[in-house]
N, C-alpha and C positions, 0 to 999 in steps of 0.2 A: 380842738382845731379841726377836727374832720367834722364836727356841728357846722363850724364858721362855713367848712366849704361847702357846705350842703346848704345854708343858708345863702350864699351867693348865690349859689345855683338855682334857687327858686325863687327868686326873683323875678327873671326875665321870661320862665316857666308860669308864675304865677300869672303876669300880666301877660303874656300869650295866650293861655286859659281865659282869662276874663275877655279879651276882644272876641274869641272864639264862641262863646256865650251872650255875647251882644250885653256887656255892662260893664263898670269903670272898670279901670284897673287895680282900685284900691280894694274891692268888692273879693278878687282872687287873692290879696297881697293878706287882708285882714283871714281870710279864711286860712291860708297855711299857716300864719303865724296862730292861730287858736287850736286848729287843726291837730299841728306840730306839735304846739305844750301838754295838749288835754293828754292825747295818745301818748307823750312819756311818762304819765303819771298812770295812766289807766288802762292803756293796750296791754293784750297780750304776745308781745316779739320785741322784747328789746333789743335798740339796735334798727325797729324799722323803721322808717319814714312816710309820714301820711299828710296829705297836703291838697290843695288845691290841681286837679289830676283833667288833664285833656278827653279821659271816656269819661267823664264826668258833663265836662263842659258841653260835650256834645252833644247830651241828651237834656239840656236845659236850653237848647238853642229856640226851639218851641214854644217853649212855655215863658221865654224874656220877650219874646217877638211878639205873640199873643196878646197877653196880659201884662208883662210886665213887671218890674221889680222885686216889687213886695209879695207877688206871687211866690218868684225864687225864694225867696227867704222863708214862708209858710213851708213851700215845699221841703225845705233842706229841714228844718222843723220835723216835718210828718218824716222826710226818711229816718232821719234820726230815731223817732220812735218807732219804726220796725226796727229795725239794727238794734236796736234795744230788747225787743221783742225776741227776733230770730237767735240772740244772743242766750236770752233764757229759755229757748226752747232747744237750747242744746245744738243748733243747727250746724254749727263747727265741726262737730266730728263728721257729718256726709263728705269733709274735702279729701276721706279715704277713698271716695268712688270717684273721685277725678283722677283717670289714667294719667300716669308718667307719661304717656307718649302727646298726650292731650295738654299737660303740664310745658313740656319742652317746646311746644309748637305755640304755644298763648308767647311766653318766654322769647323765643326767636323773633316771631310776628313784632312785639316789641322792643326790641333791638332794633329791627331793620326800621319800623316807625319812627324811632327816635333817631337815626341817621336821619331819615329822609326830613325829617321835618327842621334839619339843620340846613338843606340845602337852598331852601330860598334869604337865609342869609349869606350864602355864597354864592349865590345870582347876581350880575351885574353891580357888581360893588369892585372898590380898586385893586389894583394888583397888591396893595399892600396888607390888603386883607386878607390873602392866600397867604403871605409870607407871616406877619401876626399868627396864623392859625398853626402851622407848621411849627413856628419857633416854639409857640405852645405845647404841641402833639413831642417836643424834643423834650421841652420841662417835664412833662407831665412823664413820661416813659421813660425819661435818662434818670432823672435826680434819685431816684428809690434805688440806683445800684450802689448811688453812692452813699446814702441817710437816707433813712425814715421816720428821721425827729419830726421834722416839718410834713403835712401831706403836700405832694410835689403840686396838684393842683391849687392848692391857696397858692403857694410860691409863683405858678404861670401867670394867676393873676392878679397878684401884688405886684410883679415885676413887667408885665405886658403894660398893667394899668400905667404905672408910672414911665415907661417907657412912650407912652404912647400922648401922658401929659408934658415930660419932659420935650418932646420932639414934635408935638404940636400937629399930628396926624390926623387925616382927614379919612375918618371910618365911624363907621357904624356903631354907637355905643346904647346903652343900656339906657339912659337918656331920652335917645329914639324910640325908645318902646312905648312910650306912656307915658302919665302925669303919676308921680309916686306920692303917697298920703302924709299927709305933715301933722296927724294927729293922730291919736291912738283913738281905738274903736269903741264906741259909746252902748250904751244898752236902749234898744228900741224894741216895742213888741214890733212885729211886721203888720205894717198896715193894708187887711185885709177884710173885708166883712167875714162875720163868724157865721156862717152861714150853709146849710146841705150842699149850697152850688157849689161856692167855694172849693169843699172838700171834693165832688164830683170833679172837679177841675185839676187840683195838687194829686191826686190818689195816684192816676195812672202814673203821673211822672218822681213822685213820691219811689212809688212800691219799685219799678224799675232804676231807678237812682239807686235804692237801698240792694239790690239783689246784686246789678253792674259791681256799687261800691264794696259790698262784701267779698265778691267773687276777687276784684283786684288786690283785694286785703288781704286775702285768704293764701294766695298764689303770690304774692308779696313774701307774707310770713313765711311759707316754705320755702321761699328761695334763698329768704336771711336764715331759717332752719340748715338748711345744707349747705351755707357759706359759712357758717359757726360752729357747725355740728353740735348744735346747742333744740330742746324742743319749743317751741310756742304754745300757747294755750287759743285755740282759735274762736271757742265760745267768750272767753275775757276779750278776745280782740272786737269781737261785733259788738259786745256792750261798749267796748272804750270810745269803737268808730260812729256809734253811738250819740253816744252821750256828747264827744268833742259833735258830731253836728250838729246836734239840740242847742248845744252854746254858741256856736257860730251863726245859726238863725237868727238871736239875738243880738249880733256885734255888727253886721251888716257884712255878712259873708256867705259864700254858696257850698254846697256840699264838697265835700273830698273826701279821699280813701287812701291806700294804701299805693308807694309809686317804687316800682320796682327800681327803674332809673338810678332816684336818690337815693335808694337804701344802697343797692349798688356799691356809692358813690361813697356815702356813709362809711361801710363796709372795708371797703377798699381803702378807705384813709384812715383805716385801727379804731370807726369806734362799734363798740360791741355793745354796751349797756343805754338803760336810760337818758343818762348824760346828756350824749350825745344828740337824741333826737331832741331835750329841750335844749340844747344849746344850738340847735339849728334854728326852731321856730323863734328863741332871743335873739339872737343874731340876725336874724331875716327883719325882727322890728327895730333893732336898734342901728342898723345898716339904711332902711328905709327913712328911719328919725331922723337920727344926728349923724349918719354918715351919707348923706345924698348926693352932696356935690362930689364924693369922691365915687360913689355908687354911678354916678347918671354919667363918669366918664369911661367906666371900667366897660373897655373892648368887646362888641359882640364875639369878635373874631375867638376870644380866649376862651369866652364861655362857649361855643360853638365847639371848640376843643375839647373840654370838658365832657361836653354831652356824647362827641363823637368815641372818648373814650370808655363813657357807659354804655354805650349803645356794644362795642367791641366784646368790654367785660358782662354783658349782658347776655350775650350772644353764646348760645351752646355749641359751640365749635363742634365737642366730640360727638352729636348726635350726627354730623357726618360726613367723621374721620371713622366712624364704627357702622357706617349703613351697613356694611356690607353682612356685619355680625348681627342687627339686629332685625328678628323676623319684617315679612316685608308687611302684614297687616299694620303691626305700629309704625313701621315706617310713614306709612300710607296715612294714617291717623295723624301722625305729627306734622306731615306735608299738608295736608289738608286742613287741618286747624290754622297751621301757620296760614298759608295761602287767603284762604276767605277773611282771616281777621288783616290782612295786609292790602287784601283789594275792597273788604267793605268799610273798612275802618270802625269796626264793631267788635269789639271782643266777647262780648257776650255770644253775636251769634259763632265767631267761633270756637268759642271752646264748647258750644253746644253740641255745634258740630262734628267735633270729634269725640263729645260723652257718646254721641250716638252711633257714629263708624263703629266705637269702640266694643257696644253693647253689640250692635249686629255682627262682628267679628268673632267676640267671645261667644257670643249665642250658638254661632255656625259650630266653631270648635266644640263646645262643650256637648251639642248633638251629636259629632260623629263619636264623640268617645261613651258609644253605647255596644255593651260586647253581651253573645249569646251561646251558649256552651249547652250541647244537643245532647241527649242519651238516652238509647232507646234499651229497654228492658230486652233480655234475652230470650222470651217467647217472641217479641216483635209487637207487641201490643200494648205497651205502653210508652209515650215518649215524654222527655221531662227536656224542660229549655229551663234552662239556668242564667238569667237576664243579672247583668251589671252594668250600673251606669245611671243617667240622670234625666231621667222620660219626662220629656215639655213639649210644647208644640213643634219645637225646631227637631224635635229627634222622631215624629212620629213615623215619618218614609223607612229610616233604618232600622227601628224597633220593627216596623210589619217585616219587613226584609229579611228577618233570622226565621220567619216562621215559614215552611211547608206544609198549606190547608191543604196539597192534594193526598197527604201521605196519609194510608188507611191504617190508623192503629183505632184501638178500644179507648184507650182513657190518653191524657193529656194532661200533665201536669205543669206548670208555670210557676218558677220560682224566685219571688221577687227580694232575697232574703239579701242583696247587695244591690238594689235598686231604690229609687225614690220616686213617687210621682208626685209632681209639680204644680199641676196645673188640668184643666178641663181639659186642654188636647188631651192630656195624657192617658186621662181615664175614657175619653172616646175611641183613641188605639186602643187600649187595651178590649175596650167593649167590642171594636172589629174583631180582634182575634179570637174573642172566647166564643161570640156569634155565627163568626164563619165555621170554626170548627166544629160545632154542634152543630149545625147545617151538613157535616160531613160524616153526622153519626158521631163524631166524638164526646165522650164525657171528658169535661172541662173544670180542674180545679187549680186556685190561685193559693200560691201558699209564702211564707213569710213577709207576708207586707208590716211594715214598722207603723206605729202607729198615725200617723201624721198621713200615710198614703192611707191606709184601713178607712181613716176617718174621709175623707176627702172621695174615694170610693162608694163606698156607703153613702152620702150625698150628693152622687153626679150619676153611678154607675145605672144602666138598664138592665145589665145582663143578671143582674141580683135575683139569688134562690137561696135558699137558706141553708143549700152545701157548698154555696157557690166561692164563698171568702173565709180563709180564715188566717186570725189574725197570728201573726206570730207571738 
């Protein structure tokens, strides 16, 4: 039952996607329904929902306009085999370096996308469509206090629809959307010459197809991850997402991925496994087939509900009910991610956006926590700095900072035996200190460096003599 509702629901989602990408409607309807089955057999996140998806559509808006059809279809082709690729290259485990704060704000940004994109079906339409929408938003929120045999969404609209055939209502339906396919999807190669051009042509929109789609997949699965408290496998998920486009090039469908929305949706009407998501992409073809006349009367108004209610459940509330608790760098990160992917209507670029706040934050932090512990020998002749911490280019200011070049001892010791260094700044600070100091009459010796700085010294440093380093 929570399939069926997610299949309604992608429905009027599908063929919105497809007008959005300038190509029928059957073209977005045959893509989720392929989409939907391949991924319950072969993703890894049971339980998520992957389908015909609007940052999708957007970046094929080009490449329909252009060229043209059958382009799409090559395209969705080539992404499929990077997704394939990326999948065996293990590339699933990097989605530990996408920040929580960067996670929450991609998250939110989509929430408030998916309201706003309900409101031009509540533009200039009857009063009775506000009231449909409402009686809905009462189903959908009242009925689980009382059962949750049935999901309260199928119920809003089962009983809006007939309400709205019974009473013979002059509204917006599903109908209005588009022409829906009255045949099942056939096997076609994509008619394109095989050609260097070609490929010159599908690549760029390919590889960005395939990276957008993964990223939403990715960020999908962890969000049915911590709605289950169940793990995903995200390297099986990019082969599943995969493989279902490779198949979907072939049936006369355009790429999709991963839709937070319907898993949501999913989610929230109890289904957890497999099942569920092939019983959405069945339901989605057998609703299109043989249920169309009842399909093409069912109320925008309810499904607009619906969505309004994922967009709700979507929405990280407590990222800020807790601002107050949570440092203001991620804050800053999660506002910013959100923001740009809400004003560009790119998620890519922002959750880029905020991988990058995020590295220049942490970077700043991880420089200051650089500490220098001074000791000077009881004739007064020699001094030892006892260096901890994590020498990169972002800590070279503070690392020079601990040392006093005017102070006149004999010898000079540098102890790097709780230090690391990182990177060429690091070993060009160090190369300042041990230079200025010898310039001051100091004799200058480096002593516990770990092996991984020793070596990295040894290939960068200038100040090298053969008492000059030793390793620990």
């Amino acid at each position: 039952m929570a399939g069926a509702v997610v299949g309604l629901a992608l429905i009027p989602e599908a063929i919105a996607f497809s007008i959005i990408a300038g190509v029928d409607p059957k073209v977005g309807l045959y893509a989720s329904f392929i989409i939907a089955v391949m991924t319950a057999f072969l993703g890894g996140r049971p339980g998520s929902i992957s389908a015909a998806t609007g940052a999708m559509a957007l970046l094929m808006i080009d490449l329909v306009r252009d060229h043209g059809l059958q382009y799409l279809f090559a395209a969705t082709f080539l992404t499929g085999i990077f997704q394939v690729v990326f999948g065996l290259l293990k590339l699933g485990r990097q989605m530990r370096f996408v920040p929580r704060a960067v996670m929450i704000g991609y998250i939110n940004a989509l929430a408030v996308l998916i309201f706003l994109a309900q409101l031009p079906q509540l533009t200039n339409v009857p009063p009775t469509v506000y009231i449909l929408t409402l009686l809905s938003l009462g189903i959908i929120y009242i009925l689980p206090r009382f059962t949750k045999a049935i999901p309260s969404p199928l119920v809003a609209l089962a009983v809006m629809t007939i309400a709205a055939i019974a009473l013979k209502l002059e509204v917006p339906t599903v109908g209005d959307m588009g022409q829906l396919p009255t045949a099942l999807p056939s096997f076609a190669m994509p008619q394109v010459p095989f050609t260097v051009e070609t490929l010159k042509i599908i690549l760029p929109y390919s590889l960005t197809l395939a990276i957008v789609g993964l990223l939403a997949s990715f960020l999908t699965a962890s969000l049915v991850d911590e709605l289950t408290d169940t793990p995903s496998d995200k390297n099986q998920e990019a082969q599943g997402q995969g493989i279902a486009n490779i198949v979907t090039a072939f049936f006369g469908g355009m790429a999709g991925c991963g839709m937070i929305g319907q898993s949501v949706i999913n989610v929230q009407s109890g289904g957890r496994g497999r099942l569920s998501t092939l019983a959405a992409g069945v339901f989605l073809l057998i609703a299109i087939l043989f249920l169309q006349d009842w399909v093409k009367q069912m109320p925008m108004a309810t499904l607009v509900a619906v969505m309004i209610m994922v967009s709700i459940g979507t929405f990280r509330w407590t990222s800020f009910k807790n601002i107050r608790r949570i440092p203001r760098t991620e804050t800053a990160v999660m506002l910013t991610t959100m923001f740009v992917t809400i004003f560009t209507r790119n998620f890519a670029l922002g959750v880029v956006t905020g991988i990058v706040m995020s590295t220049v934050f942490f970077s700043n932090k991880i420089a200051q926590l650089v500490f220098v512990d001074k000791v000077l020998s009881e004739d007064g002749s020699h001094r030892i700095y006892k260096v901890a911490g994590q020498i990169f280019f972002l800590s070279r200011d503070e690392f020079l900072g601990f040392f006093d070049f005017t102070e006149l001892v004999e010898r000079v010791t540098i102890d790097l035996t709780y230090a690391h260094l990182w990177d060429q700044g690091a070993v060009e600070v160090l190369d300042k200190a041990v230079l200025k100091f010898r310039r001051n009459g100091a004799e200058v010796e480096l002593i516990g460096l770990n092996e991984a700085s020793a070596t990295l010294l040894n290939k960068l440093a200038i100040h090298q003599n053969s008492n000059a380093v030793k390793e620990q």
